[in-house]
GUBAZA-522772 format. One record per residue (C-alpha): x, y, z; residue in one letter. Coordinates in steps of 0.1 Angstrom, whole numbers, plus 5000, padded with zeros to 4 digits. Each point is the difference from the previous one (the first is absolute). Layout:
N
XYZA...
END
This chain:
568
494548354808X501449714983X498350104964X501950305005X503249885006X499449764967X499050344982X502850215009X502649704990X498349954967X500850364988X503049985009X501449644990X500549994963X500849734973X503549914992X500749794964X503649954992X500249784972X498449645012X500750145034X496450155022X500750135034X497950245021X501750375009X499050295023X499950374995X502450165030X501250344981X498850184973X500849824970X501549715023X499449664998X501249785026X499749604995X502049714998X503449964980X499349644986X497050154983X501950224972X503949875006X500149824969X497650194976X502250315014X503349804996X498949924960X498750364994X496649924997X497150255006X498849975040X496150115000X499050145027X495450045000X497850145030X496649734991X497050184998X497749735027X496750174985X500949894967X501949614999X502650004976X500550374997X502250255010X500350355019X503350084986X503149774984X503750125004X502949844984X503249985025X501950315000X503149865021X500049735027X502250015031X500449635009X501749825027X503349734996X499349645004X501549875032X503249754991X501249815027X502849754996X499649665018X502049675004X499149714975X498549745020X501549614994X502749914972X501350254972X502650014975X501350365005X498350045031X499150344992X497650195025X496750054986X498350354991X496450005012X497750294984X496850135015X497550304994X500750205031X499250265009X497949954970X499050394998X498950214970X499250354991X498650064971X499850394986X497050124974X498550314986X496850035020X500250195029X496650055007X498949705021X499249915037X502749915020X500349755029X502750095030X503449775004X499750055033X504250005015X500349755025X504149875011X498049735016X496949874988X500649665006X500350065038X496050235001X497949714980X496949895018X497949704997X497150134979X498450044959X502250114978X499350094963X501650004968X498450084963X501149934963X499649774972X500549694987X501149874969X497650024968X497749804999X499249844966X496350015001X499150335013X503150134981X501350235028X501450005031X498149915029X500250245035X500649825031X499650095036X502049775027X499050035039X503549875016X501049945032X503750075018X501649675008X503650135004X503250064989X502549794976X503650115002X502849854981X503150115003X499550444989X496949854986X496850125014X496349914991X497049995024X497549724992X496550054999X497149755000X496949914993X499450144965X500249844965X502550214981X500249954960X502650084983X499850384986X499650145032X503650025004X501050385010X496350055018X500350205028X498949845032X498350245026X498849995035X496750015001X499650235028X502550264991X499549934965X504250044997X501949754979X502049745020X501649894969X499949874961X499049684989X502949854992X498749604991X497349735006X500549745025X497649764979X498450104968X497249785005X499749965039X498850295025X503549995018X501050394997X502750174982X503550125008X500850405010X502250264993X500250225032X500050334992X503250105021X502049784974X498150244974X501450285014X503249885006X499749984958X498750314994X502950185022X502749834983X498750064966X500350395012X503149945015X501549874967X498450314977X497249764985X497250135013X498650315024X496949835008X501449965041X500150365004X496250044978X498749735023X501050175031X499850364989X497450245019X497850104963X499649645000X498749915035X497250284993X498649854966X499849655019X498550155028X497350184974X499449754980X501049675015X498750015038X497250254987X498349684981X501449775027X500150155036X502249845030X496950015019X497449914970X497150025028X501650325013X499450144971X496549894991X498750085038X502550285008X497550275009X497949805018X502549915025X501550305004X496250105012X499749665026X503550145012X498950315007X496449915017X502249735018X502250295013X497250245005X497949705022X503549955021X500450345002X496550045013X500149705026X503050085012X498650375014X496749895007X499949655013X503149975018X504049925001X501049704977X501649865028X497450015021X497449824979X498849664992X498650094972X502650214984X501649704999X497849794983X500150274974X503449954993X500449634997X497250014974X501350344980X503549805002X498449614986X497950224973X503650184993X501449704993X497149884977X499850344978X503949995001X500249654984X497250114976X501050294989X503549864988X498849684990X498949934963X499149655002X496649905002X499849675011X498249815027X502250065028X500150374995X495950014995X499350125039X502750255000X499050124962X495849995014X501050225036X502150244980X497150064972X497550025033X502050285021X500650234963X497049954990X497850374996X497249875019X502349905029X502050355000X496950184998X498949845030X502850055019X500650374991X495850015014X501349855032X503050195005X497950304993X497649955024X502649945025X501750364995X496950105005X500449975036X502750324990X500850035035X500049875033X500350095038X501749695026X499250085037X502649775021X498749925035X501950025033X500149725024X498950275032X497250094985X496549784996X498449954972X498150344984X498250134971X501550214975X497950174978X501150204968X497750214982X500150154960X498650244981X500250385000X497650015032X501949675017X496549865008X500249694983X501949775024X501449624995X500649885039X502649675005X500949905034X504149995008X501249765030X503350035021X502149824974X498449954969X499450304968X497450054981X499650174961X497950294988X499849954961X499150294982X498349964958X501650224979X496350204997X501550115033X500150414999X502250215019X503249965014X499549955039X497849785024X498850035032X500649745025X498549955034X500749785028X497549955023X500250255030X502850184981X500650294980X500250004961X502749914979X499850154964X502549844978X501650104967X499949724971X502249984972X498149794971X501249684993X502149995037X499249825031X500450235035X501049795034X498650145036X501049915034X497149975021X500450235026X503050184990X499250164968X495950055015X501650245026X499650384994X502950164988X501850255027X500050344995X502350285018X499050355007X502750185016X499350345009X502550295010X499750235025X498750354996X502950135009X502149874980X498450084969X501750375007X503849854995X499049794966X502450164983X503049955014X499449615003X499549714976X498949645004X500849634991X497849785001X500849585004X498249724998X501649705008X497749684984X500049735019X499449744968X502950194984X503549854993X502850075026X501550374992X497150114976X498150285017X497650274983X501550345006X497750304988X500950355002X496850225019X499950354989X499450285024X496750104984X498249675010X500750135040X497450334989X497749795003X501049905037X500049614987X501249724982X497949714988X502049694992X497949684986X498049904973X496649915015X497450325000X499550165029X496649925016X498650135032X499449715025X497650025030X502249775021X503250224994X497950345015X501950025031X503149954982X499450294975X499050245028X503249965015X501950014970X498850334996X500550135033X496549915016X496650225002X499649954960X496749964983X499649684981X498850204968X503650225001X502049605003X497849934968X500950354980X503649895012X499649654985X498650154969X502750264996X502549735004X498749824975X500650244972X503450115012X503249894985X500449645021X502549764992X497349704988X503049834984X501349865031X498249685007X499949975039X500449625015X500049835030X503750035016X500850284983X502450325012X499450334992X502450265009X499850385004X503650214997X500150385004X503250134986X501750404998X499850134966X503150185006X502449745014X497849634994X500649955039X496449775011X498550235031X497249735006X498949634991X497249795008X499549654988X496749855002X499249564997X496949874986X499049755020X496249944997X498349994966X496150134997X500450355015X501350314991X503250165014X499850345014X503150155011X500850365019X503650124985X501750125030X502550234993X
END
């Protein structure tokens, strides 16, 4: 990512010749130059022409385009007045000049060029980091090739000078010629300028150069606004502006350059990892709870850390080689196709069925069978405290199961695809209660002149919520009401208890024609019966709403069903 960096810089940095002067200058605003104000003072001063050329690298020695200066905004030099050190003759103070703030902006015809971001910073002294730093521009001609040379300077941040209101940060490291004065100097991760060349530290030596910062840039560009010299402040900061940098500028240069290049593909590992948690978390068990889970984490968090670093970092250079390598390795097509093949096949197992076991009970087989016919059976053997997991593939068809304890009666459970459904062994294996409450003969003959309530008081339910449901009197022509949402089912062992519900001396076919009539009359199958429940029965006056009779009835014993006289 570094060639790019050098790229972007080079059409953007363009060639400054002011007389005998050369400097280096960047393009910030549409027919903005911004370099150094030592580079065209004088040739300004003496009205001499200012050239301003973008090089053309493909061709040495020719141009893209050359502008002559339209108007410069420069900066004052800094005069400071000092005492005369040792004997004097008037003793007058001495006047000391120096190029500081040593800014420039240079205004030309083109408009059509790339631009590079001043990025506005009241302290950018106070965010520099120890790393690369880059700065691009030319040097002065060079007799034999008979043109001026491009330059590229890796610095590093060694700190800041400050004398008196003069600020410069040093940098180090580099071998600076002269002509790169006004060069901007950029971070190379960020690619934003820290600041503009402002001199060498050794023309011949590797020893660095000294800085503008760019708060002391702005500082110059606000005042020049402030005084009706220039409106390049409010340009720089304006809205129309921000949009063509962010088109143009971070377009060819992204924050995040391996964002960009490996974008997609990590939106896809995101979503598989997401997808695989997702899927573990319903399947395999509570994060909390696992071992495992764990382990996941600590590695999905190091390999964050690794494709974090990567993706930001645009320095390839030996330290960064195993985070580069492991970043490459997880993005790679191969890699994701692999994993998306894996976390397939795991939502394949589209649902699933836990059976929890109860310390009271010993150990027993549960088996649970598939299919339209429920003949094909998968058996797994559940002890007092432990659980066990029916997966089912996604070729799985139909939306129940069938699951049978050993010596018990069948469970058939709904699934939801792609959902995981918990069961108490014994409590949810029980039979669910049904009532049948039949009214006397008799008092079929006054129906009209009564209604009913109906409560049922759940015992799971929070404090003060009850069920109310309104029973019409047309239910009672049928001399019963059916409350419960298991089917009815004749049972041999419940005989006796039939006979008497019905009075005694009653055939065992009529108790079946009953059943069966029962079953297709209008029964209230919504309400879901459970153990330590309370149903109650309430007889009121149409005319007046007085209650003439009550009867409340407590399930206490799951697995049978309730029959109930109404006396009345």
């Amino acid at each position: 990512m570094a060639d790019a960096l050098i790229n972007l810089l080079q059409s953007r940095t363009v060639l400054i010749r002011a007389g005998k002067a050369v400097g280096t200058g960047t393009l910030i605003a549409p027919g903005m130059v911004l370099t150094c104000a030592h580079v065209i003072r004088h040739a300004w001063g003496n009205n001499k022409p200012i050239l301003v050329s973008l090089p053309d690298l493909m061709a040495p020695g020719q141009f893209v385009w050359e502008e002559t200066a339209l108007s410069v905004n420069i900066s004052k030099i800094y005069e400071e007045t000092v005492p005369v050190d040792g004997p004097s003759e008037d003793h007058t103070p001495k006047t000391l000049k120096t190029e500081y703030p040593d800014v420039a902006v240079i205004e030309i015809e083109q408009k059509d060029h790339a631009l590079i971001e001043l990025p506005f910073n009241d302290n950018i002294t106070g965010n520099l980091l120890e790393g690369q730093y880059l700065a691009f521009g030319f040097q002065k001609r060079e007799a034999q090739l008979d043109r001026n040379v491009p330059q590229t300077i890796n610095l590093t941040y060694e700190g800041l000078q400050v004398d008196g209101i003069i600020k410069k940060l040093m940098f180090t490291h580099g071998l600076v010629r002269p002509g790169m004065s006004g060069a901007a100097l950029v971070e190379r991760r960020s690619g934003k300028i820290v600041g503009l060349v402002h001199m060498t530290r050794s023309s011949n030596d590797n020893l660095g150069a000294y800085v503008i910062p760019t708060e002391v840039i702005w500082d110059v560009i606000k005042k020049w606004e402030g005084e009706g010299e220039s409106k390049l402040y409010s340009l720089l900061r304006s809205k129309q502006h921000q949009l063509r940098l962010k088109k143009e500028y971070y377009k060819e240069y992204p924050r995040y350059p391996m964002l960009k290049k490996y974008g997609v593909r990590l939106l896809v590992f995101l979503v598989l990892l997401v997808l695989f948690l997702w899927w573990y978390s319903y399947h395999i068990g509570q994060p909390q709870n696992s071992g495992l889970f764990a382990v996941i984490l600590t590695a999905l968090s190091i390999g964050g850390i690794f494709i974090g670093n990567w993706l930001g970092n645009d320095v390839r250079d030996e330290t960064q080689a195993y985070k580069t390598s492991f970043g490459k390795w997880v993005l790679k097509s191969s890699v994701l196709i692999v994993l998306s093949l894996i976390i397939f096949s795991l939502w394949n197992f589209n649902s699933s069925i836990w059976i929890y076991g109860n310390s009271q009970y010993e150990e027993i087989p549960v088996t649970m069978y598939t299919g339209d016919d429920f003949k094909k059976g998968v058996e797994q053997e559940i002890d007092s405290t432990g659980k066990i997991r029916f997966f089912l593939p996604i070729v799985f068809k139909g939306d129940s199961v069938k699951l049978v304890p050993k010596g018990s009666e069948p469970k058939f459970v709904k699934l939801k695809p792609y959902s995981r459904r918990v069961l108490y062994y014994p409590k949810d294996f029980l039979l669910e209660p049904v009532i049948i409450i039949r009214f006397h003969p008799a008092f079929l003959k006054l129906i009209d002149k009564y209604k009913f309530h109906l409560e049922v008081d759940k015992a799971n339910a929070p404090t003060g919520d009850h069920k109310f449901i309104h029973i019409d009197s047309t239910l009672t022509n049928e001399g019963s009401l059916v409350l419960g949402a298991r089917h009815l089912e004749f049972r041999k062992d419940k005989e006796d208890e039939w006979i008497d519900f019905f009075g005694g001396k009653v055939e065992i076919t009529t108790i079946k024609e009953w059943i069966a009539q029962w079953k297709n009359a209008k029964r209230y199958t919504d309400i879901d019966l459970d153990l330590g429940d309370k149903v109650k029965i309430i007889i009121m006056r149409k005319s007046d709403g007085s209650t003439v009779n009550e009867q409340s009835y407590s399930i206490n014993t799951d697995n049978v069903d309730k029959l109930i006289k109404f006396k009345f």
